[in-house]
N, C-alpha and C positions, 0 to 999 in steps of 0.2 A: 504494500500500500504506500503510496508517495503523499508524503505533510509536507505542507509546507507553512512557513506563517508571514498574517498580514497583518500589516500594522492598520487598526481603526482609529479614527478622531473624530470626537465626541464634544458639543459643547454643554458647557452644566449649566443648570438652573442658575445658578450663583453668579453668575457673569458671563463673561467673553472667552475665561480659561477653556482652551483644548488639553483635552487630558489624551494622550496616544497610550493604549493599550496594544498587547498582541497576544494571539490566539491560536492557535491550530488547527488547520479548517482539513477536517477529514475528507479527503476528494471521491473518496468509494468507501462506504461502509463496508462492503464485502469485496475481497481483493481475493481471487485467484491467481493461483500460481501457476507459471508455465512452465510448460514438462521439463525435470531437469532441475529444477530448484529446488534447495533445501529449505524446509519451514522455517528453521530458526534461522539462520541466515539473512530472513526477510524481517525480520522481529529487532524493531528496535533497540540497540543495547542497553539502555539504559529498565528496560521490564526484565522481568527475573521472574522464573516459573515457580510457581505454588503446585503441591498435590493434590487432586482433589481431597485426597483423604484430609487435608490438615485444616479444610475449610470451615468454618464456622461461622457465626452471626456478628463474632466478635474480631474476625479478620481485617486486618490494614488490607483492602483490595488496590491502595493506590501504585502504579507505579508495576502491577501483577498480572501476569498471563497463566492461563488454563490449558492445558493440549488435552485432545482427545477425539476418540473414533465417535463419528457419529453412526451410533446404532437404532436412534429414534427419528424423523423426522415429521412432526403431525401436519396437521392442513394449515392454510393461512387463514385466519378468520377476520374479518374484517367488521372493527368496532363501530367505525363509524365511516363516512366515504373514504376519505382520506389518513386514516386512523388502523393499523394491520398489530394482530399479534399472531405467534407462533413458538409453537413450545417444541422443543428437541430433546435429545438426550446423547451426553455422549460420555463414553468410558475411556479410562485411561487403560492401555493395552501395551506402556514398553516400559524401558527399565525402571522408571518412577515403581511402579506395581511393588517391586522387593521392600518397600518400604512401610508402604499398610497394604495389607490383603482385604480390607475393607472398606465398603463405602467406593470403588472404584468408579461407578456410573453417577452421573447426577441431572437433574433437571435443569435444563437452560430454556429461560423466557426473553423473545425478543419480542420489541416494540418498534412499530414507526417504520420508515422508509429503512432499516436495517430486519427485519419480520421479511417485508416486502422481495430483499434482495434476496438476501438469505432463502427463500422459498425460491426461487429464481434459478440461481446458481450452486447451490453445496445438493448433493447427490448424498443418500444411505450410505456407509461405509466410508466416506471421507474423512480427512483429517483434521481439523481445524483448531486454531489457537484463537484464543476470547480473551478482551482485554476492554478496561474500561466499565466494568464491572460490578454489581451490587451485589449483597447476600442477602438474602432475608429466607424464613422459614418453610418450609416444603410443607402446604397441606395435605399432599399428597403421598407423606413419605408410610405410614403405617400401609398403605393398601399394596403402592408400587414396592416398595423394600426398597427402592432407592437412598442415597442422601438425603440426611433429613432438612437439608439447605436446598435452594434456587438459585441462581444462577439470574440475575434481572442486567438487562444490557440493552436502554432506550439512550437517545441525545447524541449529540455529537462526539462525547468522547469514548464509544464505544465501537468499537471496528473489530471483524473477525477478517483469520486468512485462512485461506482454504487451500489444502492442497488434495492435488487426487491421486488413489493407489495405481503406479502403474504397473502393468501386467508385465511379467521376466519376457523374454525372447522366446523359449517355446511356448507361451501360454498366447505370446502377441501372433508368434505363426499361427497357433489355431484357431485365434480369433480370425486373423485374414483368410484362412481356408473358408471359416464360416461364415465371412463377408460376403463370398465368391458364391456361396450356394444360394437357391432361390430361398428365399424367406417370404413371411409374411406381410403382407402389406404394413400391418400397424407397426412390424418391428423395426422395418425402414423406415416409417414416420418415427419412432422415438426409441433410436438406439440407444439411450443412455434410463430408461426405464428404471426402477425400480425391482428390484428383486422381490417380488408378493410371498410372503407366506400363508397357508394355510389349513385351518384346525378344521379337526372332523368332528362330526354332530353332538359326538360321547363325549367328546374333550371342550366343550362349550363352557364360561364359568362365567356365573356372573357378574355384567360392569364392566366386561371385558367387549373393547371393540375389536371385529377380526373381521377376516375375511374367509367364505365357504363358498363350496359346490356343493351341488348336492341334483335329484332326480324329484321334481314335481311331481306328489302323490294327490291332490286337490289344490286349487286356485278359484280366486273369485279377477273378475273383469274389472277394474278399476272403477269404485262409485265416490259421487261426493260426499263427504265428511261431513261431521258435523261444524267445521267450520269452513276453512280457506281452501283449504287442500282435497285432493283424491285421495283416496287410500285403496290400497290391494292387498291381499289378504290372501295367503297361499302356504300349504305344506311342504316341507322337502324334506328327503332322506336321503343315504348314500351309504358306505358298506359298511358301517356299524349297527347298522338299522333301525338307528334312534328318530324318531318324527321331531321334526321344530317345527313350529308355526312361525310365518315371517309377516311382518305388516311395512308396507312403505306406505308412507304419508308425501306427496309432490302435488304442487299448482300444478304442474305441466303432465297433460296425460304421458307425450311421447320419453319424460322419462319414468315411466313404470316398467316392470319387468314385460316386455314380448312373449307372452305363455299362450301359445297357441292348443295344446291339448297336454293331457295330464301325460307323465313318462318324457317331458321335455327336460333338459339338462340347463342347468341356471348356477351362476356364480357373479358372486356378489363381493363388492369391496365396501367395508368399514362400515360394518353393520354392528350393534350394540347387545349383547346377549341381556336380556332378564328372565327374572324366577317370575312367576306370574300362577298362581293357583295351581301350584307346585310342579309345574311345567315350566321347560325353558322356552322363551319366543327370541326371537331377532326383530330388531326395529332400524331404520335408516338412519345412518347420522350425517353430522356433515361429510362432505364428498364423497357421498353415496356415488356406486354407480353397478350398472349391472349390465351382464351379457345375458343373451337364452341361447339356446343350439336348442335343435330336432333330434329327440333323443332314439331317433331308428339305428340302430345297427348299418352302418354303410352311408347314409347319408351326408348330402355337404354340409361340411363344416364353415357353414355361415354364420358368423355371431348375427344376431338380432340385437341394434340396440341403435339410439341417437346420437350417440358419441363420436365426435369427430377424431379423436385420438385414444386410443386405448392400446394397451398390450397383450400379446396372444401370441405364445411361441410356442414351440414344438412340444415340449414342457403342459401346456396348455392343453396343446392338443391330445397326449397322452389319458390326461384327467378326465377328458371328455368321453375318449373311446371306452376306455376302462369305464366309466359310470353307465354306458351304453350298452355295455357287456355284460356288468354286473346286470342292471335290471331287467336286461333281456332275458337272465337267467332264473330271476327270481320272480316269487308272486308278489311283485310291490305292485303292479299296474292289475286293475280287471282284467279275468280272462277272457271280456267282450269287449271288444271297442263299444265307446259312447255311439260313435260316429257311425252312420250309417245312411246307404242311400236311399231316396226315394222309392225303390222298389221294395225295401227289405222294411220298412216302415208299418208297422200294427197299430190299431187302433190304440188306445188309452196308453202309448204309449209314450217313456220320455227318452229324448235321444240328441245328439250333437248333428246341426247339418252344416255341409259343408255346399254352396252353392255358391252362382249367379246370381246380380239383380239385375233385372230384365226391365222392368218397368213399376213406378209403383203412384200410388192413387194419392192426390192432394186431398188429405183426412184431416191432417192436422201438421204441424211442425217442427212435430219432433222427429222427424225423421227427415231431413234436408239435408244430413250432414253426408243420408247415403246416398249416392248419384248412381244409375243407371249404369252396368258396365263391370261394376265391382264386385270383387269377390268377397265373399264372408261365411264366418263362420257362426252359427247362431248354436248357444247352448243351451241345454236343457229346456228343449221343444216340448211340447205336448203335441200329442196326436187326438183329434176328436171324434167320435165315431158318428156316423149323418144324424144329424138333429135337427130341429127348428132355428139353431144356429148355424148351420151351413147353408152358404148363399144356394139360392137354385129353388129351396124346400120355402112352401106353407106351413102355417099353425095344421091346416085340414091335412095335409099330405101326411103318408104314412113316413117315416123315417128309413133313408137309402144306405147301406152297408155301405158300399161302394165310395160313397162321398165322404172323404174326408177334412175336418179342417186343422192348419196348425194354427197355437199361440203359445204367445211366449208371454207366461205371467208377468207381474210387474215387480219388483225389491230384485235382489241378487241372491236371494237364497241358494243353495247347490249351486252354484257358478253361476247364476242364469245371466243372461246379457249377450252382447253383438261386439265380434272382432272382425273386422277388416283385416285380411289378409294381402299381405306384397304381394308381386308377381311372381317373385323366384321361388315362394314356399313351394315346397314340392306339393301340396296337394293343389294347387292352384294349375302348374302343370300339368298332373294327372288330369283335373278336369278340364285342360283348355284343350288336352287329345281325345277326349268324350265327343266335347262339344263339337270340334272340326269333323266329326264322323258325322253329325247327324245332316239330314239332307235339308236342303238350300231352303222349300219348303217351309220348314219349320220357320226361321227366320223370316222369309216372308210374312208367316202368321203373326207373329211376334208386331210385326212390323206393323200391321194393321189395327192392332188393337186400339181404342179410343177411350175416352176418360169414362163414356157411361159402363163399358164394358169392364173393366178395372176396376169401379167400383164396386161391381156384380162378384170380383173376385176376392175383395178386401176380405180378411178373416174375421175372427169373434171379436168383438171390441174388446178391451182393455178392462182388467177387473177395479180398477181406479184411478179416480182422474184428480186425485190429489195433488198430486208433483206437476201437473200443467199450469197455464196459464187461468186464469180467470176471467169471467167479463167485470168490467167495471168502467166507471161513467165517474164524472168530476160533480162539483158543485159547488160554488161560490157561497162562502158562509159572510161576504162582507155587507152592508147596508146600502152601499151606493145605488144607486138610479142615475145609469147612464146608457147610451145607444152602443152596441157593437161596434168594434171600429177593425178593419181587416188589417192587416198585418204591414204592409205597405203604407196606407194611410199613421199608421203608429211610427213607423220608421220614420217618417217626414215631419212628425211632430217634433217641436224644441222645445224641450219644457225645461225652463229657466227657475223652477221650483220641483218638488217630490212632487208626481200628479200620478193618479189612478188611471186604468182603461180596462175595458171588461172585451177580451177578444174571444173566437171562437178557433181552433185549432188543432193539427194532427202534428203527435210526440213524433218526429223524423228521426231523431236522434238523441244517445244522450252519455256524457262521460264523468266519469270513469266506468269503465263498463264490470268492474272488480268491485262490490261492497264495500270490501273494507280499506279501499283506498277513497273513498266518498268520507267513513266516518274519520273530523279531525277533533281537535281539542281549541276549544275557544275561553280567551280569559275576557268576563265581562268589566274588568275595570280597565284594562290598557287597549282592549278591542283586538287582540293578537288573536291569530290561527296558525296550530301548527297542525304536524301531520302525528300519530301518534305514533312514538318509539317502539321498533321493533323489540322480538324477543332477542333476538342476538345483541344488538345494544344494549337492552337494562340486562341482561348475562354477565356481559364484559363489565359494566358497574359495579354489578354486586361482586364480580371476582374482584375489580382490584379494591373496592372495600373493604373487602377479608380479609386481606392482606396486611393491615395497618395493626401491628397488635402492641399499642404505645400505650406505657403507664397511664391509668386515669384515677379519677374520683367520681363516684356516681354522685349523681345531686341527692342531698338529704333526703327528698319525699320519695327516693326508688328502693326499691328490695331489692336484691340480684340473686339471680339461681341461674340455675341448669334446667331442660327440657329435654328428654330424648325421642331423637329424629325417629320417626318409624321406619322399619327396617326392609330393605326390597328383599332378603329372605330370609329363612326362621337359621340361617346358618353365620350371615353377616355381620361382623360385628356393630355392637350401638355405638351410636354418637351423640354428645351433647353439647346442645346448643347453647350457649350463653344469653341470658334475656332477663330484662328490670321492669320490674309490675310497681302499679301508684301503690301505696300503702294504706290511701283511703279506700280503691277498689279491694281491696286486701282485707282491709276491717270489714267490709261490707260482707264478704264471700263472694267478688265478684271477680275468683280466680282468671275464668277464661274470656273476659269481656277486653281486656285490651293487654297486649306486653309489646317492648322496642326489645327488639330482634337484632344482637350484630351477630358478625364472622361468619355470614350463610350466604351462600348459594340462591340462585332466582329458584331451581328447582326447589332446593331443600326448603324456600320457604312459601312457595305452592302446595307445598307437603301436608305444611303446618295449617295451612288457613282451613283445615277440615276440624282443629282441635281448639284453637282462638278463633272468636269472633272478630277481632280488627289485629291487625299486624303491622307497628311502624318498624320498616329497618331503619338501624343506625349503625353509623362506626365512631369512632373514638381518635381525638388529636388533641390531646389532653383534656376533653372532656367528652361528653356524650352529644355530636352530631349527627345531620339527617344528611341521608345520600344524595349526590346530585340529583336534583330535581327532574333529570330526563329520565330518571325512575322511579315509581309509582312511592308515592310518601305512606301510601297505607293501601292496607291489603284486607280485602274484605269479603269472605267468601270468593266467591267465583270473578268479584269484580275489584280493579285496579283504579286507584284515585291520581291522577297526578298533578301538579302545582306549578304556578307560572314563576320563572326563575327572577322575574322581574319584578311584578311586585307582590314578590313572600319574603320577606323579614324571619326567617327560620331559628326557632331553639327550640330544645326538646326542654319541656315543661308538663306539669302533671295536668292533666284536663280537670277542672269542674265540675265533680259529679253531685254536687247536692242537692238534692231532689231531684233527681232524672233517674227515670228508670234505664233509658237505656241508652249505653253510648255509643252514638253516630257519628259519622262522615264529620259532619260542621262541627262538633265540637270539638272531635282533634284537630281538624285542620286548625280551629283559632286558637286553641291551648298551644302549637307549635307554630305559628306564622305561618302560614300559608293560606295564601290566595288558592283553592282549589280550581280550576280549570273544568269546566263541561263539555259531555262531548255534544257535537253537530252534526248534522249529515250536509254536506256541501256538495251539490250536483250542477252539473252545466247541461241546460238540456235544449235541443235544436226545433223549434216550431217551424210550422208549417201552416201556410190556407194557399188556399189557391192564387192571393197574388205574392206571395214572397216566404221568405224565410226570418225568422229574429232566432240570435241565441239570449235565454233568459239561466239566470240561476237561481237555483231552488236550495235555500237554506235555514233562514229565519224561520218561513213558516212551514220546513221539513217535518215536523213532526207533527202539523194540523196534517199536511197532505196527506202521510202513510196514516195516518192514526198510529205510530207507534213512536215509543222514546227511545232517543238514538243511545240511553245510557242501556237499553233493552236489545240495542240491536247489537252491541259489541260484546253482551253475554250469552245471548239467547236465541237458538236455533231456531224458535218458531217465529219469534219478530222479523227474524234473517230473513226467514222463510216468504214469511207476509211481504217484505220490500219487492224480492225477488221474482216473487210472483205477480205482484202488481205490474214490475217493469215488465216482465216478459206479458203482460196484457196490453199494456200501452205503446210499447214497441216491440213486436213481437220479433225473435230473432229471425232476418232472411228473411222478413216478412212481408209482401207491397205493402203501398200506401193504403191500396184499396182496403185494407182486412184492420186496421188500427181504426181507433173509435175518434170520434171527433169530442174533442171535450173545450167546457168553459173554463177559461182563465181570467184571477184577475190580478192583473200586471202594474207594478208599482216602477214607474222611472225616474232616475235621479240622474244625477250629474256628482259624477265619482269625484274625488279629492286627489288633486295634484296636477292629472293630464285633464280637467275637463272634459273625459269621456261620457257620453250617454248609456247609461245602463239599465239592466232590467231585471227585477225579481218576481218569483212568482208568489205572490201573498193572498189569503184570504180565500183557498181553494182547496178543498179536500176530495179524496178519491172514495167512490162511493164503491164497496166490493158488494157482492152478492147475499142475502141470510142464505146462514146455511138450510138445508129442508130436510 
């Protein structure tokens, strides 16, 4: 790494004096070595190596370098945009060792554009020296066995150098032989890969993140969640023949696992084991990512997945075959395919098809995503035997054998659901050599077909029409008496004050088209909206909160104890948490009504809100503070309160409780300074009449519109539900113009502050949904 230093001048408050300082200006936090160079050599003289072994809390790190193998390197997680942390690990492996045999690996945390590089450039197995340097305590040392120290290396004066192992002269010949041979595509995109390890189903423990194969014994199709995300839900096994159940939670359907039928082969990286009702499961963590294969014997070895880069080498391929071979030999899969054709198909029966869509009838619009052309695989079909629900028959008609209808119920139960199949899959080939046999003919007919005809073919309706759309119609709750004005006419009006207009309208448009990028946090004293902090953000909070564990003094009116954390299994060791109760809630017997919470985790105190009624975190810098305010000041059941940074006056002080029966939100917020912040639902949505377009926003009066509270919408799936439903009535996805309802609006315009812009809200209008019957 090349220092250099610059001379800075500075003038003081105090007068005219320039004071010339000089500094160090690190030019690359992370400096790779080129082939041939010795590490120390590169290491300025005047640092002098420490063992890990001799490290402690209470080490001089001035002036101190670390060596060692990097044998960990975890993902880069990113606190905020520009804000990265990343945790490593690395052991000491040369002559240093003869000196303590203990304690040789330790945890190293980096921050900031040094996280960023670091994740960039040092590879598994490298060598690298860390200088510039903090210690603080490892709360992760009892689980890892690691040092019971960290390793903290954020700011300028922190730089690592890296060198890489090079390979002797015959290890280099046989890498170049192995250059020369054909390889896989992904291995030529990223030579320098990572060497994966992977534990088998028996050897799972849990808390431990890994990586597995394994052979699909059941799967479900990707369904919405109860919040943000999809989740899939799928069995595997492999030759220990232990079952886990896996669950991935992703916004994005394409990356779920590609499970086209059960007996598919599936490998997953950095998935998280838990005990769960004395069963292990797997769950996705960060940089999840996943392959499928076709688990036929002989088949191409295609991964299935969305990844523009991944690894898959010969190695790879091995695991694949062998799990292929294994279950081909074993009774892990039924001895019947699910899958079966049209010919072989019985009445009341349930079965996998794998088809053509040919044509299909405008019913409704949930089904646009499938086009005409496509192959799919639909699961767990029913077969109906002729009844007064097969098109063709009368009530009066006797019921035809012969006639049969399919459906496919509605939830996911037994897998049930619709996959699209690529072109390359093999059964999509098989049946595109069906289909080229059959005569010309047929297509013709095909070809003929019309919409009343198609409707003649449509199958049994749907056993419910809960998850659709709804109808619904608007209706102005405001007092005014005034003429309609069309949309064009309102554009050309100036209105040089707040003025009302009552229009008539079609929803064309409207964004964010994600729920909970609509709901934000608004402070009614400074007028602010923000967006509300992710969970990875208030994560990285409450870790480096934990962190700070400086002498205090609790204030007089606190008690302080311990709490133990409930345990993810009956084998894991307890932990307790540190926590200060009012001493008047205390005399009352009002143990589980409020306690301030430090040294915890976002998870572990999501834990806890099942045991207290309210939960302030706090940490300590010689006394008892509250967390940055970009995380939730109090916890409350299922729902997170957060406070505007601006104007909250924060200190932890005892709440009020005399004469209250119960204690609420607003009291603590005013017992600790905080302005608490409410949530909003803030939408921009695009109107429509026949002479023009306006965009209006819908905020203030968001909660008269849906009839629901937007503090209800950030907890509660059926509120969610209600928004969502509405929107898909009012703008239906893919939908024309012709099929949206035309509703009244009534529209408040001002003249915004700063640009002089003309704006428009929609106020005084609520959505009228249907009684239920």
């Amino acid at each position: 790494m090349r220092i250099r230093t610059v001379a800075c001048q500075f003038e003081t408050k105090r007068g005219n004096t320039n004071e010339i300082c000089s500094r160090h200006l690190n030019i690359m936090p992370v400096h790779v070595l080129s082939e041939g160079k010795e590490l120390t050599s590169q290491v300025p003289a005047h640092l002098s190596r420490i063992p890990i072994s001799f490290i402690s809390t209470s080490t001089d790190c001035a002036n101190k370098i670390v060596k060692g193998k990097v044998v960990h390197k975890g993902p880069l997680v990113a606190v905020t945009p520009n804000n990265f942390i990343l945790k490593t690990v690395i052991k000491e492996d040369d002559s240093l060792q003869t000196i303590s045999s203990q304690n040789l690996s330790i945890n190293v945390v980096l921050f900031g554009a040094l996280a960023k590089n670091f994740s960039k450039d040092v590879n598994q197995e490298d060598v690298v020296v860390a200088s510039g340097f903090t210690v603080g305590k490892s709360p992760t040392a009892n689980k890892d066995k690691l040092h019971p120290c960290n390793l903290l290396l954020s700011g300028d004066d922190a730089y690592i150098y890296v060198s890489r192992q090079q390979p002797s002269p015959d290890q280099r010949s046989v890498l170049a032989n192995k250059r020369s041979s054909t390889l896989s595509a992904e291995v030529s995109r990223a030579p320098k890969a990572p060497k994966y390890t992977y534990v088998r189903l028996d050897d799972l423990k849990a808390g431990s993140v890994v990586n597995v194969y394994g052979v699909v014994v059941f799967f479900k199709q990707p369904f919405r969640s109860r919040g943000t995300d999809l989740c899939s839900s799928l069995k595997i096994t492999d030759q220990s023949n232990r079952r886990v159940g896996c669950t991935i939670f992703h916004e994005n359907l394409e990356n779920h696992p590609k499970i086209f039928q059960m007996g598919d082969i599936i490998r997953m990286h950095r998935v998280k084991a838990h005990l769960f009702n004395n069963a292990m499961t797997l769950v996705n963590t960060f940089g999840f990512s996943v392959l499928a294969f076709d688990g036929a014997v002989g088949s191409v070895m295609e991964p299935r997945t969305s990844s523009v880069q991944y690894q898959f080498d010969e190695e790879d391929r091995r695991t694949v075959e062998e799990l292929r071979s294994w279950a081909a030999s074993q009774a892990v899969l039924p001895p019947v395919s699910a899958s079966v054709p049209l010919s072989a198909v019985q009445p009341r029966d349930y079965f996998d098809l794998t088809c053509q869509l040919l044509a299909k009838a405008p019913i409704d619009t949930t089904c646009t995503l499938l086009k005409p052309g496509t192959f799919l695989r639909i699961y767990n079909l029913r077969a109906i035997p002729g009844s007064s629900k097969v098109p063709g028959l009368t009530s009066s008609q006797s019921e035809e054998v012969s006639h049969l209808a399919f459906h496919l119920h509605g939830g996911t139960s037994y897998g049930r659901g619709i996959r699209v199949l690529p072109e390359n899959a093999s059964e999509v080939q098989e049946l595109k050599r069906v289909i080229e046999s059959f005569s010309e003919e047929v297509d013709d007919e095909v070809a003929e077909l019309n919409d009343s005809e198609l409707l003649e073919v449509w199958t049994t309706p749907p056993e419910s029409f809960d998850e659709g759309p709804v109808e619904c119609r608007s209706e102005r709750t405001c007092d005014h008496h005034m003429q309609l004005v069309t949309l064009s006419q309102l554009k050309q009006s100036d209105p040089d004050h707040v003025q009302v207009y009552h229009v008539r309208a079609q929803l064309r448009s409207y964004e964010p088209q994600r729920l909970y990028q609509a709901l934000k946090l608004f402070c009614s004293k400074c007028k602010s909206i923000q967006d509300i902090p992710d969970d990875e953000l208030v994560a990285g909070i409450f870790s480096e909160a934990s962190k700070h564990s400086e002498a205090y003094s609790p204030p007089p009116w606190a008690l302080s104890g311990h709490t133990d954390l409930p345990r993810d299994s009956p084998g894991s060791p307890p932990r307790a948490l540190r926590i200060h109760l009012s001493s008047q809630l205390m005399s009352e017997g009002k143990t589980k009504e409020l306690i301030f919470l430090m040294g915890t985790s976002l998870e572990e105190t999501c834990q806890l809100t099942a045991e207290f009624q309210n939960i302030v975190p706090v940490t300590t810098s010689g006394h008892l503070n509250l967390l940055d305010l970009s995380a939730p000041f109090l916890f409350r059941g299922r729902r997170r309160y957060f406070g505007c940074k601006r104007c909250s006056e924060t200190a932890v002080r005892e709440p009020s409780a005399e004469g209250v029966k119960t204690i609420d939100e607003k009291i603590i917020a005013e017992a600790i300074g905080v302005k608490p912040l409410q949530f909003v639902l803030l939408m921009k949505m695009e109107l429509q009449d026949a002479t023009d377009t306006l965009d209006v926003f819908l905020w203030k009066h968001a909660e008269l519109f849906f009839d629901v509270s937007a503090e209800d919408i950030a907890t509660n799936q059926d509120a969610q539900d209600r928004v969502r439903q509405t929107m898909d009535s009012l703008c239906p996805p893919e939908g024309s113009m012709g099929r949206r309802p035309w509703l009244d609006f009534c529209l408040m315009a001002y003249r915004a502050e700063g640009n002089g812009q003309t704006c428009y809200q929609i106020c005084n209008t609520s959505i009228v949904r249907p009684s239920a019957t």
